[in-house]
C-alpha positions as a Markdown table, in Angstrom:
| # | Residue | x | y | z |
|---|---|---|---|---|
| 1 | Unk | -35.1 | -15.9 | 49.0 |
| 2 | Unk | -32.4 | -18.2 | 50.9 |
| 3 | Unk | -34.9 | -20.8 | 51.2 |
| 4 | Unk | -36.6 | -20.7 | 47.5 |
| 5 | Unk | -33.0 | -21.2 | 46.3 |
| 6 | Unk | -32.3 | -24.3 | 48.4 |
| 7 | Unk | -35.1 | -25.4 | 47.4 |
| 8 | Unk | -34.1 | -25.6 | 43.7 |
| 9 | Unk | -31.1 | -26.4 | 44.6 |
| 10 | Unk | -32.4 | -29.7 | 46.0 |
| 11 | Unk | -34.5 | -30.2 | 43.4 |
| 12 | Unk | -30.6 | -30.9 | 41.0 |
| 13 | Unk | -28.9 | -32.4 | 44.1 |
| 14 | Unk | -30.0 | -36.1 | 43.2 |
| 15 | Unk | -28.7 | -36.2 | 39.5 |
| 16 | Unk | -25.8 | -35.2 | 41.3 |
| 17 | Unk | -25.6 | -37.6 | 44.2 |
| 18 | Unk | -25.8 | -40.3 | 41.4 |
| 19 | Unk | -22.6 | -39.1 | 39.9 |
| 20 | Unk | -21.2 | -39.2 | 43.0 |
| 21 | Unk | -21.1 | -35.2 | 43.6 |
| 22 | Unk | -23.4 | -33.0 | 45.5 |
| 23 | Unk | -23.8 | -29.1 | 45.4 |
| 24 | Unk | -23.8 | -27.3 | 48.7 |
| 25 | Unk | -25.2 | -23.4 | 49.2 |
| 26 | Unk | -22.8 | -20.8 | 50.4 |
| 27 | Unk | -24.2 | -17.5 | 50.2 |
| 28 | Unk | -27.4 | -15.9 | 48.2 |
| 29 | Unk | -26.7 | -12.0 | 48.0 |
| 30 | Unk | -30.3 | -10.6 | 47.8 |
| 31 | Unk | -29.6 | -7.2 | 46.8 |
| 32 | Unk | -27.2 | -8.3 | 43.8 |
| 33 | Unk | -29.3 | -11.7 | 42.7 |
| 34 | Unk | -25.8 | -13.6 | 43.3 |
| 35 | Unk | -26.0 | -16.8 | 44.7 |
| 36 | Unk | -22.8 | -18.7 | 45.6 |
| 37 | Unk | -22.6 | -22.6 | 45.9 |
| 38 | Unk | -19.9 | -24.8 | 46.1 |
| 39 | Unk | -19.7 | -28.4 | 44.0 |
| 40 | Unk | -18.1 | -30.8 | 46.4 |
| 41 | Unk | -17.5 | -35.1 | 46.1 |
| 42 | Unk | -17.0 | -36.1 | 42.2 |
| 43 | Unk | -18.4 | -32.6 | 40.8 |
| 44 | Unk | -15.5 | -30.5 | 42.5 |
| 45 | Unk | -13.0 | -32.3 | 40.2 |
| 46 | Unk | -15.3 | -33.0 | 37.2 |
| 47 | Unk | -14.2 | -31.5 | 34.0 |
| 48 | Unk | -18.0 | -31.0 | 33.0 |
| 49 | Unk | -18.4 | -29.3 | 36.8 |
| 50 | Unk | -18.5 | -25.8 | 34.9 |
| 51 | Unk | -21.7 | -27.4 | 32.1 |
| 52 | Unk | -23.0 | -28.7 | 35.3 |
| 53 | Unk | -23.1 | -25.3 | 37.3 |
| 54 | Unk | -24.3 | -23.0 | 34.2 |
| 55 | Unk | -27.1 | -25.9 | 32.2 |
| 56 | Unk | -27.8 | -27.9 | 35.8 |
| 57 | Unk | -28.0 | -26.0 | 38.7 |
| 58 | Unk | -27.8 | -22.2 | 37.4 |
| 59 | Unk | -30.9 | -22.7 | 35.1 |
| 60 | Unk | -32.5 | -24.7 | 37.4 |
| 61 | Unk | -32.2 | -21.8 | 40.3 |
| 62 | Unk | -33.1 | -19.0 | 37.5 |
| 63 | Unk | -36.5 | -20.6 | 36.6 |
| 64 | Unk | -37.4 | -20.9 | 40.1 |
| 65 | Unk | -36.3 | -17.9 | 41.6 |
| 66 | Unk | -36.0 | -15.1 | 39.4 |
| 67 | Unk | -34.3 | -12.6 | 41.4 |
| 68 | Unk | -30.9 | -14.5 | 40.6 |
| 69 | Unk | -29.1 | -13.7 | 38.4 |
| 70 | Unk | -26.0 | -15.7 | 38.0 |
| 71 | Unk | -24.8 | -18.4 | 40.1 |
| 72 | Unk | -21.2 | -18.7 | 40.7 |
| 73 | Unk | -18.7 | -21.9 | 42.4 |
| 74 | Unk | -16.7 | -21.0 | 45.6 |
């Protein structure tokens, strides 16, 4: 499951590059469909980081994996 997730994950991490941010995995708990990244470069300070997270990344990961079921920053 650790590897479908980076997978999506990659699949946002250009748009995000090209605001000058990236998004970095952490941790995906299996058993509670929790995965855990953390926004780094211009997304950690962003004040559209928490848009970003929920319509960007979260949705992305969702559609292609659908054992998760939220994805939270660290």
């Amino acid at each position: 499951m650790k590897e479908r997730v980076q997978e999506a994950i990659n699949k946002v991490r250009p748009s995000l590059q090209a605001d000058g941010g990236d998004v970095k995995l952490i941790d995906v708990d299996e058993e509670n469909g929790i995965v855990k990244v953390k926004l780094t470069g211009a997304c950690g300070g962003c004040p559209f980081a928490t848009m970003t997270l929920t319509q960007g990344i979260e949705k992305t990961v969702k559609a292609e994996v659908p054992e998760v079921k939220k994805v939270i920053a660290v």
